[in-house]
C-alpha positions in Angstrom: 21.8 15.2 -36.7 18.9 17.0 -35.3 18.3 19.9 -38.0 18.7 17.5 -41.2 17.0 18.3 -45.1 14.0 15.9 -44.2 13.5 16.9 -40.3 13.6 20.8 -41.9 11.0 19.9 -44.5 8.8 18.3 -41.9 8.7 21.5 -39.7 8.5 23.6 -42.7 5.0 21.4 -42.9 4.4 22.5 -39.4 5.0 26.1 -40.4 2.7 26.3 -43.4 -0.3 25.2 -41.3 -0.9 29.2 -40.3 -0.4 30.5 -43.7 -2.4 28.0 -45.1 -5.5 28.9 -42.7 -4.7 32.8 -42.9 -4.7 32.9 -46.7 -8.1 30.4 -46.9 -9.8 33.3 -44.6 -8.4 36.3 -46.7 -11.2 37.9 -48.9 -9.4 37.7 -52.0 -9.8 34.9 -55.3 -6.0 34.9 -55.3 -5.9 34.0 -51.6 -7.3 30.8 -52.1 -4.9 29.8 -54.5 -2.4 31.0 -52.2 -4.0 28.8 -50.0 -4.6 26.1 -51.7 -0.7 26.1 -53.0 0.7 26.4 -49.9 -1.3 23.4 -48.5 0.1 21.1 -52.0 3.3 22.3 -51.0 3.3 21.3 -47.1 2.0 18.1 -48.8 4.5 17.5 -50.9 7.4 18.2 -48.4 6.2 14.7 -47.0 7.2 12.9 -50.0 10.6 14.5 -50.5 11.5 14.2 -46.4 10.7 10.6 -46.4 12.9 10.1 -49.5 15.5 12.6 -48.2 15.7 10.6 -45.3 15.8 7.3 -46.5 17.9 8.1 -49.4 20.9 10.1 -47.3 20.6 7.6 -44.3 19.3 10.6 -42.3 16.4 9.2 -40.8 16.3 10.4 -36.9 14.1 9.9 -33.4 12.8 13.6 -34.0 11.9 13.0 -37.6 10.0 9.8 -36.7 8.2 12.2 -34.1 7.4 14.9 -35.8 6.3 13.5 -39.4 3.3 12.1 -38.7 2.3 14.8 -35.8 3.1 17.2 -38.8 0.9 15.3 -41.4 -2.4 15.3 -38.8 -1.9 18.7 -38.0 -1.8 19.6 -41.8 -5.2 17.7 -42.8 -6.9 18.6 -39.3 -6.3 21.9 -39.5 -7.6 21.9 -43.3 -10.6 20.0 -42.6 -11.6 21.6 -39.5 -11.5 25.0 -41.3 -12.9 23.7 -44.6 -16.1 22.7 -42.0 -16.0 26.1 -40.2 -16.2 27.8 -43.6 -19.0 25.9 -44.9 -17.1 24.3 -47.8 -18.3 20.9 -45.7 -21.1 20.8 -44.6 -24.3 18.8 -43.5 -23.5 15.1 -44.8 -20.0 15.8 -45.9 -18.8 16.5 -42.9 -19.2 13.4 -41.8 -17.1 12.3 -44.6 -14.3 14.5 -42.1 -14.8 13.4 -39.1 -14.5 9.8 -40.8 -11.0 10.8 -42.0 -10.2 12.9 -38.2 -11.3 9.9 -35.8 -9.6 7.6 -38.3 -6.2 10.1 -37.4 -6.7 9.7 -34.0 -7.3 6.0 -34.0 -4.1 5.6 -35.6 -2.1 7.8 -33.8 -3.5 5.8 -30.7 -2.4 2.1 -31.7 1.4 3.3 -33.2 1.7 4.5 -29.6 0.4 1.7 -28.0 2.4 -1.0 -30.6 6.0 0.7 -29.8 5.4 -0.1 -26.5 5.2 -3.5 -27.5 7.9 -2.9 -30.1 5.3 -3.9 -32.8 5.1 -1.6 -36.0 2.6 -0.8 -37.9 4.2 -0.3 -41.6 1.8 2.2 -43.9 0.2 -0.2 -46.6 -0.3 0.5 -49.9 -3.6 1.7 -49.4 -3.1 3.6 -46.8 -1.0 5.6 -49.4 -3.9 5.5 -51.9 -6.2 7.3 -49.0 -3.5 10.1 -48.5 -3.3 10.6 -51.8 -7.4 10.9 -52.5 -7.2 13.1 -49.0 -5.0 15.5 -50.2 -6.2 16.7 -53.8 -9.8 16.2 -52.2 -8.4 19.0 -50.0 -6.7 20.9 -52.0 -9.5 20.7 -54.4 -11.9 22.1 -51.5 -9.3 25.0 -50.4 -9.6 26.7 -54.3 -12.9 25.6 -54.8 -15.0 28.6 -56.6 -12.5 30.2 -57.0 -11.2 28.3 -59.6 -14.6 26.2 -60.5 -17.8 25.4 -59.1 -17.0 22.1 -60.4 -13.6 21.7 -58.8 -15.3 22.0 -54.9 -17.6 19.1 -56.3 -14.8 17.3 -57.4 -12.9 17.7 -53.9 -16.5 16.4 -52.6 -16.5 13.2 -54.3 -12.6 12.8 -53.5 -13.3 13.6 -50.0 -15.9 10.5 -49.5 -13.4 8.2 -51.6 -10.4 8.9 -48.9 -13.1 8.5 -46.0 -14.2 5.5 -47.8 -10.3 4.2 -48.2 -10.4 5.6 -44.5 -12.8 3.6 -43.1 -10.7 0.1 -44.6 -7.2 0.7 -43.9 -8.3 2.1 -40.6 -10.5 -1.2 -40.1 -7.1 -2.6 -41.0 -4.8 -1.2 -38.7 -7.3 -1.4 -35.8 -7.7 -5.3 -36.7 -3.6 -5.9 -36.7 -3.9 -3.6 -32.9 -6.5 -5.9 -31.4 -4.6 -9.2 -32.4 -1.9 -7.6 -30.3 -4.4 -5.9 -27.0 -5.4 -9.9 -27.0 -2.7 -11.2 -26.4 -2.4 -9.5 -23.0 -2.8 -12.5 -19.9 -4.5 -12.1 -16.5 -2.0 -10.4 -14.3 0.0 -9.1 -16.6 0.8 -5.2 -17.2 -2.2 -3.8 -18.9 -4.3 -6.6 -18.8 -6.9 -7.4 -16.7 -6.0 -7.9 -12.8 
């Protein structure tokens, strides 16, 4: 079924990502709670459409698509705009790009691994690093406007999720080279 309850709460993820940057830029105190609850609620909808899915026995090729396209989009989105307001900035935004290239990286070896009809299951730290990455973030959306002390927070939470980045990314990269060296002369993809 192509419009299932998790495959709807995935692109309801999708369709937060413009509210969530268009209340962030409104000039209002409430906006950035607004903001900031919007983006705990796109996360949350990631939870409840894995379990949905698993659950009901309605997981589906779209869902597999979309989810983690949905989850990227989410925290890039975020952290870009959280750099372009300033909330990040001079040595913390490293701390993003850590997390972004990290995204990308990941992205790159799934795709390259179902080719091979290898997965590349989420570990348990993995899940750790989302979850430090997403109250960092939320944490950074409210920031001032709920406490000076919560954007420092979100600051030291952001480092610990590019920190947890940096491993389970060293991780995953370490399981996708075991499999790029397995390639033999001559054969597709490897050297000719």
């Amino acid at each position: 079924m192509l419009f299932n309850l998790p495959n709807l709460l995935t692109l309801s993820r999708i369709v937060a990502i413009p509210l969530v940057v268009a209340c962030f830029w409104l000039d209002r105190g409430w906006a950035q709670w607004l903001s900031m609850i919007l983006f705990v609620i796109a996360a949350v909808t990631d939870w409840f459409d894995g379990y949905f899915a698993r659950r009901y026995h309605q997981i589906s090729r779209l869902g597999r698509f979309l989810d983690p396209i949905a989850d990227k989009l989410l925290v890039a989105a975020a952290l870009v705009m959280l750099v372009d307001s300033g909330t990040l900035r001079g040595l913390n935004v490293l701390a993003a790009m850590i997390i972004l290239a990290r995204e990308i990286l990941v992205s790159g070896l799934r795709e390259f691994l179902a080719e091979l009809r290898v997965g590349l299951p989420v570990s348990a730290l993995a899940k750790w690093k989302t979850g430090a990455q997403m109250v960092a973030i939320a944490a950074l959306l409210v920031g001032d406007a709920a406490s000076p002390y919560v954007t420092q927070v979100g600051i030291i939470l952001i480092w610990v999720a590019a920190a947890l980045t940096l491993i389970t990314g060293y991780d995953y990269l370490r399981t996708g080279l075991r499999h790029m060296a397995e390639d033999s002369p001559g054969s597709p993809g490897g050297p000719s």
